[in-house]
Phi, psi and omega in degrees: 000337180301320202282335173294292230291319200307319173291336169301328187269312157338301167324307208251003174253005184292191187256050202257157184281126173333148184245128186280144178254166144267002151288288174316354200211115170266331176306311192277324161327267177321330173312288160343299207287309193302313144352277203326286158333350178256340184261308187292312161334287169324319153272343173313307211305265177336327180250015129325305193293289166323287189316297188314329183280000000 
């Protein structure tokens, strides 16, 4: 477990730039949403299609 704790602290004393999020970032939030929505059409769309043949 020492060895975990050396890398974890290795990680966080590095210079590394914050990992963007969609709590942190509202454009990739709304990006997200739209996506999500667009996939979820699609497929309703795709098993519609399916229910129907």
């Amino acid at each position: 477990m020492a060895d975990q704790d050396v890398n974890t602290s290795d990680h966080l004393t590095k210079n590394n730039p914050p990992i963007t999020t969609s709590t942190n970032n509202k454009e990739l939030k709304e990006y997200i949403k739209d996506v999500s929505q667009q996939v979820l059409k699609r497929n309703y769309e795709l098993y519609k299609a399916l229910e129907n043949k």
